[in-house]
C-alpha positions in Angstrom: -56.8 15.3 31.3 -55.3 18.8 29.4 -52.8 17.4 27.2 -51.7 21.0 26.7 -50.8 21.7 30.3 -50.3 18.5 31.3 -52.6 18.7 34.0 -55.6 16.5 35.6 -58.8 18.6 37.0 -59.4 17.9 40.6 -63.2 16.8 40.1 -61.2 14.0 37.7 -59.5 12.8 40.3 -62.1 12.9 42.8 -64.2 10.7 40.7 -61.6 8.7 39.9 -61.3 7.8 43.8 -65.1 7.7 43.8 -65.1 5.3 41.1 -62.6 2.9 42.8 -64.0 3.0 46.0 -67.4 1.6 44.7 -65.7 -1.0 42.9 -64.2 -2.1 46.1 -67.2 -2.2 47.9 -68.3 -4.4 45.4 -65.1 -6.5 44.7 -65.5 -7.0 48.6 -68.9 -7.9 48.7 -68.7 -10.4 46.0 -65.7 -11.6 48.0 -67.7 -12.1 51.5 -70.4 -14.0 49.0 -67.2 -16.0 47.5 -66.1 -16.9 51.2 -69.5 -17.7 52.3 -70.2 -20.2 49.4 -66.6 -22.0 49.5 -67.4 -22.1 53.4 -64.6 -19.3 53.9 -61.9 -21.4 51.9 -61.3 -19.1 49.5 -58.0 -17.4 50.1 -58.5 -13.7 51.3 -55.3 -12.3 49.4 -56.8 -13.5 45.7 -59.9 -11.5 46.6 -57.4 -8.8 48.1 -55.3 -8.5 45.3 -57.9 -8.8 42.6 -60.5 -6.0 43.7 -57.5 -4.2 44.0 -56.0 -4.4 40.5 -59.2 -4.0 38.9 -59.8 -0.7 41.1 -56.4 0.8 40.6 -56.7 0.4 37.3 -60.0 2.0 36.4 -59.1 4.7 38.4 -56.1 5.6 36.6 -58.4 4.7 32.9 -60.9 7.9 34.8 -58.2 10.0 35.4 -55.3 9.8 32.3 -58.0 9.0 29.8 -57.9 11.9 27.5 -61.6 13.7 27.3 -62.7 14.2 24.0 -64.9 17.7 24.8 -64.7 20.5 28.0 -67.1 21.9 29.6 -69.5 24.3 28.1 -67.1 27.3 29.3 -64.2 25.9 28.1 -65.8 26.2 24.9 -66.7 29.3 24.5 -64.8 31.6 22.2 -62.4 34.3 22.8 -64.4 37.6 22.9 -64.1 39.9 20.4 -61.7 43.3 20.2 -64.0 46.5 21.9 -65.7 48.1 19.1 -64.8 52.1 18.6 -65.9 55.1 20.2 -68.7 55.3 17.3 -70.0 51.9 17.5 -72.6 49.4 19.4 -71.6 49.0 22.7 -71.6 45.2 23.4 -71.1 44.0 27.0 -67.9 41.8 27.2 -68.6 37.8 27.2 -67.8 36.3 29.9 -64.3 34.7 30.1 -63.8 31.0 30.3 -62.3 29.7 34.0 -59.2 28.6 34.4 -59.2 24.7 34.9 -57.8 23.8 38.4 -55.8 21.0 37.9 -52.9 18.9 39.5 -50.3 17.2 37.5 -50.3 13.9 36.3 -48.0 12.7 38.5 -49.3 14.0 41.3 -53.0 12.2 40.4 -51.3 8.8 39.5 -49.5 8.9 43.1 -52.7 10.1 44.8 -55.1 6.8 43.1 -52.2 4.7 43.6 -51.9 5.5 47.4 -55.8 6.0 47.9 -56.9 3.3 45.8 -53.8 1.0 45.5 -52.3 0.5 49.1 -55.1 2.0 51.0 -57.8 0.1 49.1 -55.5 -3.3 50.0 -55.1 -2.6 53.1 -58.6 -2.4 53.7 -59.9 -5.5 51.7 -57.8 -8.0 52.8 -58.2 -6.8 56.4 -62.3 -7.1 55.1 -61.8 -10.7 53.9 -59.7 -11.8 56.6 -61.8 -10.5 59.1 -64.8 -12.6 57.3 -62.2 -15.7 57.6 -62.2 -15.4 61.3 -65.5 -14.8 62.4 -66.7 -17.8 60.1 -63.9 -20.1 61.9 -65.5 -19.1 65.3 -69.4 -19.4 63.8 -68.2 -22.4 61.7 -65.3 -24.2 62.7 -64.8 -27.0 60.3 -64.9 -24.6 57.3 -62.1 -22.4 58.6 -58.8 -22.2 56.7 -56.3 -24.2 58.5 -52.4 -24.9 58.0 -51.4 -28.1 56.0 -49.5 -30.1 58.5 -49.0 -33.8 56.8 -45.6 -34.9 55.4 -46.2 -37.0 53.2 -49.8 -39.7 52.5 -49.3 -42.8 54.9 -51.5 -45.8 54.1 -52.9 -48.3 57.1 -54.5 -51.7 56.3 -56.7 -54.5 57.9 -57.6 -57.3 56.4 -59.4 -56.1 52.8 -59.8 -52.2 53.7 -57.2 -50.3 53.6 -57.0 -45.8 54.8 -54.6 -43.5 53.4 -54.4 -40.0 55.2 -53.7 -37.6 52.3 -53.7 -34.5 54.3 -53.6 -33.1 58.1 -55.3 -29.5 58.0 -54.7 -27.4 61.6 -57.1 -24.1 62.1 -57.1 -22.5 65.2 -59.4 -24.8 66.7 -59.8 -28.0 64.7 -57.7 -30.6 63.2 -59.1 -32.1 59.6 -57.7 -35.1 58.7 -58.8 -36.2 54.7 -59.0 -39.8 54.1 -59.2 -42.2 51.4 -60.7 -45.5 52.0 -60.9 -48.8 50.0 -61.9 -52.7 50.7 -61.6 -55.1 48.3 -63.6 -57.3 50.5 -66.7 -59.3 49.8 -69.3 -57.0 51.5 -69.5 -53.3 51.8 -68.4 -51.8 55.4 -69.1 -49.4 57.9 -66.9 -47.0 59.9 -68.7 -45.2 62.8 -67.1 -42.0 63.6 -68.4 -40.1 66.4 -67.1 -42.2 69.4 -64.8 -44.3 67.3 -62.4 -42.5 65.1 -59.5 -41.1 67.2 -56.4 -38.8 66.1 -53.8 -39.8 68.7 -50.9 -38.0 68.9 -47.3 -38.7 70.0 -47.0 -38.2 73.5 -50.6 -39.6 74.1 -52.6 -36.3 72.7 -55.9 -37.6 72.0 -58.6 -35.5 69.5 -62.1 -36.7 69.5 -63.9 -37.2 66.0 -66.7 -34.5 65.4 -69.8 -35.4 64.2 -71.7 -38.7 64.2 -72.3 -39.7 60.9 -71.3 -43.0 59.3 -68.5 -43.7 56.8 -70.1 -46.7 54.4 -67.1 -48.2 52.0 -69.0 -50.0 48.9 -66.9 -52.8 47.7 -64.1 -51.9 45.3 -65.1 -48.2 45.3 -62.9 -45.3 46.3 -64.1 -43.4 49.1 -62.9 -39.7 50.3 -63.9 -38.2 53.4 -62.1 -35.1 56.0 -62.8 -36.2 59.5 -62.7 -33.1 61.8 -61.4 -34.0 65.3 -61.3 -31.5 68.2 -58.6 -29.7 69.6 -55.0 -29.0 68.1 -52.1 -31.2 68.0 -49.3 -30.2 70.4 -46.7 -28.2 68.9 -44.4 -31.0 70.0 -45.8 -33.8 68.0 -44.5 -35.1 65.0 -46.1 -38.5 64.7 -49.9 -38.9 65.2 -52.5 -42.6 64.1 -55.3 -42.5 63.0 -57.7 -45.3 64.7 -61.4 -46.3 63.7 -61.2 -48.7 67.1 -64.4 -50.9 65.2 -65.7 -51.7 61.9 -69.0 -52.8 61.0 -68.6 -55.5 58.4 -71.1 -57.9 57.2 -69.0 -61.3 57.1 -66.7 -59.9 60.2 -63.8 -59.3 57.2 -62.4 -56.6 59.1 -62.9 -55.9 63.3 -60.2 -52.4 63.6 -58.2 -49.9 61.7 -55.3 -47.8 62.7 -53.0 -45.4 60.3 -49.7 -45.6 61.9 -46.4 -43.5 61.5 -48.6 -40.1 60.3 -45.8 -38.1 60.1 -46.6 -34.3 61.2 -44.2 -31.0 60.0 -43.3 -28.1 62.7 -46.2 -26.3 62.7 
């Protein structure tokens, strides 16, 4: 920057778009890492906003920055007066160039545009792209909509479930659960085949997955059951049913959640 003119030379500005563009290409590829790690959790307008700021704002530090030495032409000194008709002839030196510049205004609007809006634009639609395609290759990590109320608590016997959330994506419905028995042996809650998200209206979601849900006795237990499909938009009630239990000393034989009270999605 010429603090004399007031100017900014175009190859500043250039670089300073050079130099944010590279540190979006970054912020965005540490951001598809970030997503890929988290299982696509993380939430694409942090990333967005972040590589943004942090581009924006070493662009402008690249272009207002005063620089503390010109080029080699800038530096040269004004030639000396002709000498007279009696003396040396000395070729003239050759005359410094005139910086071409824009104004400062003009290179803070042009990062800001470029770099600020543009630069948004184009990494949250990078991040949110990466969000998609990993719900379609990856289902139960996608980010879904929170649809529970409020936690609702079922009991049998000894073991009791509390829903704590209801999570819709475009595909799946997670349900997270906690689970306790304050029983005399530990239990066992098949899932695949067993745990059912029923909906009002008689929706039914199967349970993906067919692992085992083992509840040690007086421990706290937290699990997110993924079941297929989508509740209608319809439904504001939904219970969750484990329809058998394996227990040891046949303490418990069935669970159902009742009353799981759903927003409008």
């Amino acid at each position: 920057m010429d603090s004399g003119t007031g100017q900014v030379r175009r190859g500043q500005v250039t670089k300073a778009v050079m130099v944010a563009v590279i540190l979006q290409l970054l912020g965005n590829a540490t951001g598809l890492v970030i997503g890929y790690v988290t299982g696509g959790s993380f939430n694409p307008i942090v990333i967005a906003l972040t590589v943004t700021g942090a581009s924006v704002v070493m662009g402008l530090a690249v272009v207002l920055l005063p620089r503390s030495a010109g080029t080699a032409e800038d530096r040269l000194p004004a030639p000396p007066p002709p000498s007279g008709p009696s003396g040396p002839y000395r070729p003239p030196r050759p005359q410094a160039r005139r910086m071409s510049g824009v104004s400062i205004v003009t290179a803070i609007v042009v990062v800001l545009v470029l770099c600020g809006a543009g630069g948004l634009a184009a990494t949250w639609g990078i991040q949110k792209g990466f969000n998609a395609v990993w719900g379609a290759v990856n289902p139960v990590g996608a980010e879904g909509t929170q649809r529970l109320v409020a936690p609702v608590t079922g009991r049998s016997g000894p073991l009791r479930i509390t829903v704590q959330g209801v999570e819709v994506t475009s595909r799946i419905t997670k349900v997270k659960i906690l689970l306790r028995h304050d029983g005399q042996a530990p239990v066992t809650l098949p899932v695949y085949g067993n745990a059912q998200f029923i909906l009002a209206g008689g929706q039914t979601l199967a349970a993906r997955g067919q692992d085992m849900i083992d509840v040690p006795v007086r421990v706290d237990v937290e699990r997110e059951l993924a079941f297929n499909g989508v509740p209608d938009p319809a439904a504001r009630t939904a219970t969750l049913s484990f329809s058998h239990v394996i227990s040891q000393r046949f303490e418990v034989d069935s669970i159902t959640v009742p009353n799981i009270r759903l927003t409008v999605p």
